[in-house]
N, CA, C and O of each residue as an XYZ file, in Angstrom:
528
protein
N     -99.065    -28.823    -10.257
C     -98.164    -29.892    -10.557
C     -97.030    -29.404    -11.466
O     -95.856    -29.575    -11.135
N     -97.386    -28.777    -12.649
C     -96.747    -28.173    -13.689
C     -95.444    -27.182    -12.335
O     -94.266    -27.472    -12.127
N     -96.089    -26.296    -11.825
C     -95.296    -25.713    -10.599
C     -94.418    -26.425     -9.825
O     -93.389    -25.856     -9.459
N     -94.688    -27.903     -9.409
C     -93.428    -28.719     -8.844
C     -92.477    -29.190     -9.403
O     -91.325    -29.350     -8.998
N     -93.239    -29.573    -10.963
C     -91.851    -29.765    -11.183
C     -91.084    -29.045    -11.632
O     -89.996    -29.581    -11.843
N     -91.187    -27.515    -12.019
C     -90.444    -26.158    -12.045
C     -89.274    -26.212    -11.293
O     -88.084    -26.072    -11.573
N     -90.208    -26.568     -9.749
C     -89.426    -26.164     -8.450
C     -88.246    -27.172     -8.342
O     -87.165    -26.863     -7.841
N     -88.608    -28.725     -8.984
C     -88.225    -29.368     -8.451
C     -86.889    -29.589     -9.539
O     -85.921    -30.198     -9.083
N     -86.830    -29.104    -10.958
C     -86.297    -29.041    -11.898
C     -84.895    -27.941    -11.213
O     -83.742    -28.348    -11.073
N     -85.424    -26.363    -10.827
C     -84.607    -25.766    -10.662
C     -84.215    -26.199     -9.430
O     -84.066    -25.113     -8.870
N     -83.976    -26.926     -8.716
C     -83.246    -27.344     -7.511
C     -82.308    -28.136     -7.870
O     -81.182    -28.138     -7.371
N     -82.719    -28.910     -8.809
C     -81.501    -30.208     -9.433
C     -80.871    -29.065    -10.149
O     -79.663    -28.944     -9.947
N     -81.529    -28.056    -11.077
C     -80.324    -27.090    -11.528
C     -79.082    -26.891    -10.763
O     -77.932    -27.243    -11.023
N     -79.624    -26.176     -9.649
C     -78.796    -25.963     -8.461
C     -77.866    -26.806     -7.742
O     -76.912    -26.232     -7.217
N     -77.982    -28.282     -7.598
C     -77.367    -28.707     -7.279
C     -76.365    -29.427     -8.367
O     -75.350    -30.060     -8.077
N     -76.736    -29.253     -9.311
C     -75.927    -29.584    -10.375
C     -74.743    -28.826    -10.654
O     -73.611    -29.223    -10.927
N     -75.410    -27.137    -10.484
C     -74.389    -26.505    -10.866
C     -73.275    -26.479     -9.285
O     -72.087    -26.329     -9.570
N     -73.558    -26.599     -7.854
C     -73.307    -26.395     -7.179
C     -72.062    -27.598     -7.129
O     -71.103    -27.450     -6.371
N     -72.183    -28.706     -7.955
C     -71.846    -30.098     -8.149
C     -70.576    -30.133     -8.947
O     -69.640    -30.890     -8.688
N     -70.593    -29.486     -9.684
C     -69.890    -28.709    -10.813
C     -68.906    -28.017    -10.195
O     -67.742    -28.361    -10.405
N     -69.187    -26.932     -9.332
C     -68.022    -26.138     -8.900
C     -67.279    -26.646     -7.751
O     -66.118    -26.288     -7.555
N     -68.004    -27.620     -6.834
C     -67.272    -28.687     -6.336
C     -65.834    -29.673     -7.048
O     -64.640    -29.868     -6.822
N     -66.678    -29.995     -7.811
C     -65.405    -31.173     -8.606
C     -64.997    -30.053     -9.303
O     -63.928    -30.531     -9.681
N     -65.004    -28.389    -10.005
C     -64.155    -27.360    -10.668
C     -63.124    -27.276     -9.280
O     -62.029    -27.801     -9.481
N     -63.270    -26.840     -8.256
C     -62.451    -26.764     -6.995
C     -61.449    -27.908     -6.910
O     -60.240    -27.690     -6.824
N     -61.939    -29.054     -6.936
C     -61.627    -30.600     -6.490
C     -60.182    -30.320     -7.455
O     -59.001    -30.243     -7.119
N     -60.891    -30.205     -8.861
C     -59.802    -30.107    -10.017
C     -58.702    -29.236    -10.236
O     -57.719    -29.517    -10.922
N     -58.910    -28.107     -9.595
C     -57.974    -26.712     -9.663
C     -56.712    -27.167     -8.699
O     -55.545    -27.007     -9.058
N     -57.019    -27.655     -7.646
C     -56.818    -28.207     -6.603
C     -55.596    -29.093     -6.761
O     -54.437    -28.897     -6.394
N     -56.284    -30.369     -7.558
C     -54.949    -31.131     -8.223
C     -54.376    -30.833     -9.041
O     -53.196    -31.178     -8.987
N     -54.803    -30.068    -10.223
C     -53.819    -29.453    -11.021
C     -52.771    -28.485    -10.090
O     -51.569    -28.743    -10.157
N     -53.089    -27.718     -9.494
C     -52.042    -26.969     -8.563
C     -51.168    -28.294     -8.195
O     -50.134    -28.461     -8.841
N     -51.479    -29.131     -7.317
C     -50.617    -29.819     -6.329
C     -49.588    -30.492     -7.971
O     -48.389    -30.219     -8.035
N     -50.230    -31.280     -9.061
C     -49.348    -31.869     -9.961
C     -48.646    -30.730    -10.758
O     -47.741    -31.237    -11.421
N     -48.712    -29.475    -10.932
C     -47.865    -28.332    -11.300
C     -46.863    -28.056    -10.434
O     -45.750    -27.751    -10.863
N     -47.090    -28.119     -9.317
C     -45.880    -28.065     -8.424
C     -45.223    -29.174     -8.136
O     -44.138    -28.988     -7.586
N     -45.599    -30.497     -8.373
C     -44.644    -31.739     -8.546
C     -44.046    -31.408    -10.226
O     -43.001    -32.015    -10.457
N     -44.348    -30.904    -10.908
C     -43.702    -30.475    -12.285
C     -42.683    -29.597    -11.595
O     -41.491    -29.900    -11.542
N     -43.258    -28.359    -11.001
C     -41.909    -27.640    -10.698
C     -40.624    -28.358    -10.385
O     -39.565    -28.349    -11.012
N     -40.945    -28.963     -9.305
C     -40.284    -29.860     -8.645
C     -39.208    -30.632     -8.837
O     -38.099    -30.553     -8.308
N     -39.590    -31.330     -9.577
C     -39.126    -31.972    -11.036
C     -38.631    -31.496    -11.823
O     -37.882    -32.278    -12.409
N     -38.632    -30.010    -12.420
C     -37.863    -29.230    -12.964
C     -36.633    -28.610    -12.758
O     -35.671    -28.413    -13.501
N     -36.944    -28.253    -11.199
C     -35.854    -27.829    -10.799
C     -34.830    -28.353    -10.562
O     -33.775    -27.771    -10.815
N     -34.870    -30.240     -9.724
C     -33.955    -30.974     -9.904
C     -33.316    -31.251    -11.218
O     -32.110    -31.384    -11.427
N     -34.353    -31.324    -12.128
C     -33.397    -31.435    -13.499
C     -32.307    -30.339    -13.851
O     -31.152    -30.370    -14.278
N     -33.081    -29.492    -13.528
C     -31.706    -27.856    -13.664
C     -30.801    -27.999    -12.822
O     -29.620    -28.034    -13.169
N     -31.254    -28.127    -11.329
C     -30.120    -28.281    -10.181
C     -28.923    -29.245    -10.616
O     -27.724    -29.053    -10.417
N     -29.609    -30.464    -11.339
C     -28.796    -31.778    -11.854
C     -27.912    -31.205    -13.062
O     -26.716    -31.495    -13.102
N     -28.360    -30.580    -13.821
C     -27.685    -30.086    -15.114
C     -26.622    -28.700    -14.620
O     -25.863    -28.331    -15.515
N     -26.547    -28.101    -13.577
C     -26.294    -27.171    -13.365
C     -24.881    -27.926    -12.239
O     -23.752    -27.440    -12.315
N     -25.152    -29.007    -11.355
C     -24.238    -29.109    -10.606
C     -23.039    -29.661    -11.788
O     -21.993    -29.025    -11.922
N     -23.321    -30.890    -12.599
C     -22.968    -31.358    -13.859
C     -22.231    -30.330    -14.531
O     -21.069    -30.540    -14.877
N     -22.709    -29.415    -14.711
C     -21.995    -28.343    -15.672
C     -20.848    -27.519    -14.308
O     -19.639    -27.529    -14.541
N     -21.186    -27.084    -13.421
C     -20.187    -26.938    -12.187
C     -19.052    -27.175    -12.471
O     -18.138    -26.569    -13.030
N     -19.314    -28.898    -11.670
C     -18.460    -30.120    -11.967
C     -17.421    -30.070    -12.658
O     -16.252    -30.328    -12.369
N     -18.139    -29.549    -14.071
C     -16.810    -29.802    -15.303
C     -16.490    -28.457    -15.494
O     -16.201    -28.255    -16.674
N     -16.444    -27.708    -14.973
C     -15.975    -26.152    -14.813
C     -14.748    -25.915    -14.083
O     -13.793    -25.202    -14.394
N     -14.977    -26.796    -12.824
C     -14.114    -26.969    -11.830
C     -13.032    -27.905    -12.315
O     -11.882    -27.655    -11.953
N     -13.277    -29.067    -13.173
C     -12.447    -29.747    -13.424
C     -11.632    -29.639    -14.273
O     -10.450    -29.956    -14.399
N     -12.771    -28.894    -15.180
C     -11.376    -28.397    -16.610
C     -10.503    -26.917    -15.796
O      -9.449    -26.638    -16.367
N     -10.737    -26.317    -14.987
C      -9.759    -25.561    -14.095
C      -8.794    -25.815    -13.902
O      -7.713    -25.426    -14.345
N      -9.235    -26.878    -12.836
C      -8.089    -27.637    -12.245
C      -6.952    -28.062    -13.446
O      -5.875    -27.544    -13.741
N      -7.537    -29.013    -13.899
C      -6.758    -29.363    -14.923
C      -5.678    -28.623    -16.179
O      -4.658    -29.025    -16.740
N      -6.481    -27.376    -16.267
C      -5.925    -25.788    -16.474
C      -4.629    -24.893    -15.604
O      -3.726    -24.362    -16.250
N      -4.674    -24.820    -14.230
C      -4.510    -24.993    -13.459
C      -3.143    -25.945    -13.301
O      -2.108    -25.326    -13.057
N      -3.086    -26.880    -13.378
C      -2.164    -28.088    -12.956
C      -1.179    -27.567    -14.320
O       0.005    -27.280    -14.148
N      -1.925    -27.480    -15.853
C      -0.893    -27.446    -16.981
C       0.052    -26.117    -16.956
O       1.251    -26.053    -17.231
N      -0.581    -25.369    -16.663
C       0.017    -23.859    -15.987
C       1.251    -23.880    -15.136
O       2.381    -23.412    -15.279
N       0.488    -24.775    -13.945
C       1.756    -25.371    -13.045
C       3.307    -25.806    -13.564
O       4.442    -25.426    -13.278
N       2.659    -26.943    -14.603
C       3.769    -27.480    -15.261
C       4.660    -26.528    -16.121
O       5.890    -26.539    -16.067
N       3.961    -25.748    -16.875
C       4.681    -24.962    -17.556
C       5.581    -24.261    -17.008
O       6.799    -24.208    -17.180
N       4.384    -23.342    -15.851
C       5.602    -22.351    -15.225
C       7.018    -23.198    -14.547
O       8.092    -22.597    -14.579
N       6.953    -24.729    -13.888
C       7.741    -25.453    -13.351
C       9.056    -25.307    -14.660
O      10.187    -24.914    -14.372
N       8.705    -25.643    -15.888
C       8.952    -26.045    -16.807
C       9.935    -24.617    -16.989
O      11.149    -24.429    -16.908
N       9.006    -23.914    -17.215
C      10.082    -22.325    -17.480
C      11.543    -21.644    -16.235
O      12.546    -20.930    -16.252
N      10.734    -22.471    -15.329
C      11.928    -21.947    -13.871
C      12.623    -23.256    -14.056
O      13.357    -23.570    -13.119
N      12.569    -23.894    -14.826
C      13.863    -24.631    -14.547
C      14.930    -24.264    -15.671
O      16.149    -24.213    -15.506
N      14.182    -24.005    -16.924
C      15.043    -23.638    -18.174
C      15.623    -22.310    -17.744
O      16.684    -22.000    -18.287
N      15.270    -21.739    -17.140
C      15.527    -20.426    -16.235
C      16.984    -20.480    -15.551
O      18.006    -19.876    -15.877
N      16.760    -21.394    -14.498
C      17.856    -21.757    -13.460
C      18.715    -21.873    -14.482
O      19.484    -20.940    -14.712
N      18.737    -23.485    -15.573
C      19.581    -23.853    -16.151
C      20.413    -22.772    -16.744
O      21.599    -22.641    -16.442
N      19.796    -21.995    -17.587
C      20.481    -21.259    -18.438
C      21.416    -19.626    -17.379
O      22.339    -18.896    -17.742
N      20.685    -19.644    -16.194
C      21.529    -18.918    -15.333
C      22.825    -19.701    -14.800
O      23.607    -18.996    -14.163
N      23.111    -20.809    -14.933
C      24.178    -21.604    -14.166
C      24.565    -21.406    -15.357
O      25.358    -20.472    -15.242
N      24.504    -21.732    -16.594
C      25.584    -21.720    -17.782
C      26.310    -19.988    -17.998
O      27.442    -19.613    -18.304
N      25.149    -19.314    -17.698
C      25.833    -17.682    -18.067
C      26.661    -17.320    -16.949
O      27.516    -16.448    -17.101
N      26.435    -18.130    -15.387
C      27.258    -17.531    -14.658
C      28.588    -17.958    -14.727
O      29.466    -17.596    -13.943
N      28.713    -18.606    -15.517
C      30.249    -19.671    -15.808
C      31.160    -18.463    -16.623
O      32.326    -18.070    -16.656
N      29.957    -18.172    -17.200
C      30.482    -17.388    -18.505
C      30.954    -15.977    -17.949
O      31.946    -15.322    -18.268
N      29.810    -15.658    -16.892
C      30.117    -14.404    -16.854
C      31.087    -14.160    -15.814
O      31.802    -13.160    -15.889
N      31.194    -15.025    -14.787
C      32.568    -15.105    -14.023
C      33.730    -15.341    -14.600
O      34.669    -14.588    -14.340
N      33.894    -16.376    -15.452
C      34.958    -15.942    -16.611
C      35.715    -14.591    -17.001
O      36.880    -14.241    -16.811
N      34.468    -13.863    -17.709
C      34.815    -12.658    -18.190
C      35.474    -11.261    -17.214
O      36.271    -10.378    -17.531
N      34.715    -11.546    -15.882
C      35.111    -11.066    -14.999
C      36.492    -11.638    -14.665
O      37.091    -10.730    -14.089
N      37.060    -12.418    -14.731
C      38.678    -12.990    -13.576
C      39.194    -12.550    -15.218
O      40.386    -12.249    -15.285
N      38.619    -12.506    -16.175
C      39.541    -12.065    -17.315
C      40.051    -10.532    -16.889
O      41.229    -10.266    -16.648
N      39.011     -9.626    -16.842
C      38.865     -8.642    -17.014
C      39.216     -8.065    -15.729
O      38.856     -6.915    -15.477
N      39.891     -8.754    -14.880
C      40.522     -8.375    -13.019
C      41.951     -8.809    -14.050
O      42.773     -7.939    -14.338
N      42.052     -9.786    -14.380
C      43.076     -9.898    -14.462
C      44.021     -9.282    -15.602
O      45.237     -9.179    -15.444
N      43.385     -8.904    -16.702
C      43.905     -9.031    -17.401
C      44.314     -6.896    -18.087
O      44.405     -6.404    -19.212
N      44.428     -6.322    -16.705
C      44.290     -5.147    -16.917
C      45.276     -4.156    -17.640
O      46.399     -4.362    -17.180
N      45.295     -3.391    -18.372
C      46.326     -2.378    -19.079
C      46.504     -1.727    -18.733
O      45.698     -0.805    -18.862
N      47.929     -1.466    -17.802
C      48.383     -0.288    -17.331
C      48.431      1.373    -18.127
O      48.228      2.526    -17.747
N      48.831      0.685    -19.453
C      48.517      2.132    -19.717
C      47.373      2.880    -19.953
O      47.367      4.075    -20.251
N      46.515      2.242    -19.832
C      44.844      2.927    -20.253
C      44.699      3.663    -18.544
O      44.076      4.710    -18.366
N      45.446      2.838    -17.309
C      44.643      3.419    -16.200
C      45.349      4.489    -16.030
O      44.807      5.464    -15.510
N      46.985      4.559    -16.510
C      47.368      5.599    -16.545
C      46.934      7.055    -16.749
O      46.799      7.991    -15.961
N      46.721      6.903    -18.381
C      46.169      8.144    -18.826
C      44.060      8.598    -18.559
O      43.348      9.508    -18.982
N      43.806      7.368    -17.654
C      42.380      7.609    -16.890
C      42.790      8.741    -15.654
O      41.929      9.251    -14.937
N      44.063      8.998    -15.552
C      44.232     10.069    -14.337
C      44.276     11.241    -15.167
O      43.626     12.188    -14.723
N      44.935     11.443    -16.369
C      44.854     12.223    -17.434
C      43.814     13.687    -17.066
O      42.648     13.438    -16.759
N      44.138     14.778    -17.095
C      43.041     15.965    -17.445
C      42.502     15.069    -18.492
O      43.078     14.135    -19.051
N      40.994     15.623    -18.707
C      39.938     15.356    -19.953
C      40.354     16.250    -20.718
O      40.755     17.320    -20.260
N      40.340     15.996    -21.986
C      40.047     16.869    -23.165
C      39.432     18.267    -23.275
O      38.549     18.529    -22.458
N      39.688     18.969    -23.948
C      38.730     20.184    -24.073
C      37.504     20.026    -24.401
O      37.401     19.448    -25.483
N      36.386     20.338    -23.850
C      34.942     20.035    -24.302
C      34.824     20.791    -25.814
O      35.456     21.847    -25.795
N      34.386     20.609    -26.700
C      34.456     20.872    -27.887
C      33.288     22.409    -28.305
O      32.100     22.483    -27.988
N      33.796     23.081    -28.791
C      33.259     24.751    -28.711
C      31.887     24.370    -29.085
O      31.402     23.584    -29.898
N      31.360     25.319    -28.082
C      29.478     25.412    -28.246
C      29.351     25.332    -29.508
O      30.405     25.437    -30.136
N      27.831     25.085    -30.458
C      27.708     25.560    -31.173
C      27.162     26.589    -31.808
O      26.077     26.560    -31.227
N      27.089     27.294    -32.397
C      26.838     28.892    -32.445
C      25.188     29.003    -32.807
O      24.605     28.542    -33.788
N      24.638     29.780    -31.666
C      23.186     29.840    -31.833
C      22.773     30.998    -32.706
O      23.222     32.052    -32.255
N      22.148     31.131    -33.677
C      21.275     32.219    -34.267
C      20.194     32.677    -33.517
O      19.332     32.090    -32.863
N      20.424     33.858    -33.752
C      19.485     34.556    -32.789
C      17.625     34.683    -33.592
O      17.277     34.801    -34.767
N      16.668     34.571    -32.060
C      15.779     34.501    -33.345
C      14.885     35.671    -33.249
O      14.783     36.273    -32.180
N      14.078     36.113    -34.547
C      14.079     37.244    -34.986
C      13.150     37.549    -33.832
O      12.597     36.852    -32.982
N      13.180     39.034    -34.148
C      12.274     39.586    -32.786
C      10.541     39.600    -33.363
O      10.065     39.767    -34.486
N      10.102     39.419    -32.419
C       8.407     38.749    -32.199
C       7.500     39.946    -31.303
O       7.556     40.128    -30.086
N       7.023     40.367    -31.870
C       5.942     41.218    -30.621
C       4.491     40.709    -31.054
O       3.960     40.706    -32.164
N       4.080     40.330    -29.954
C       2.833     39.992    -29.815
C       1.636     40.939    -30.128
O       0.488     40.500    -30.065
N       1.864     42.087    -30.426
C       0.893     43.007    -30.531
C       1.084     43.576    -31.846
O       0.603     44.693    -32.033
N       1.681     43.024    -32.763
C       1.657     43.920    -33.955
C       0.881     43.017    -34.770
O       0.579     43.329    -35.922
């Protein structure tokens, strides 16, 4: 008798422990599947924070971008402007300077040149031998 219920003791062991690694399985099981709804969930939050941050990357660009635009618009026009005022000026100077020519300067432009003015006198330099 003492012997059955030994037998009958270590069988409920057995199925106890066998019981055990059932619901350990059962459990591993859902923890996996709710870790990967965490992933899940994680990643949209990053994907979300990441398109968000994009977003305003692109926009402060643009907007970068557009002020740039303006400026450079801004500089080619002060550009133009100030070329229409100098060409006033500088066509001016020109119908002055057609017109307003000195015969005697073109005269003596036919002129021989001057004497080029005497070399200037080189000193000689002392003698050098490489081997002494």
């Amino acid at each position: 008798m003492f012997q059955q219920q030994l037998d009958l003791a270590n069988k409920r062991a057995h199925e106890i422990i066998e019981e055990a690694r059932k619901n350990r399985a059962v459990k591993l099981k859902q923890a996996k599947i709710d870790a990967e709804v965490e992933v899940q969930k994680f990643k949209q939050q990053m994907q979300g924070q990441f398109d968000a941050f994009q977003q305003e990357e692109i926009m402060a660009a643009d907007s970068g971008s557009v002020q740039v635009k303006q400026k450079a618009d801004g500089d080619i026009t002060m550009i133009r402007n100030n070329a229409s005022l100098k060409s006033d000026m500088v066509a001016g100077v020109v119908v002055q300077m057609v017109c307003g020519v000195n015969l005697e300067k073109t005269v003596t432009a036919n002129a021989p040149a001057p004497a080029a003015p005497a070399a200037a006198a080189t000193t000689a330099a002392p003698d050098f031998d490489p081997f002494s």
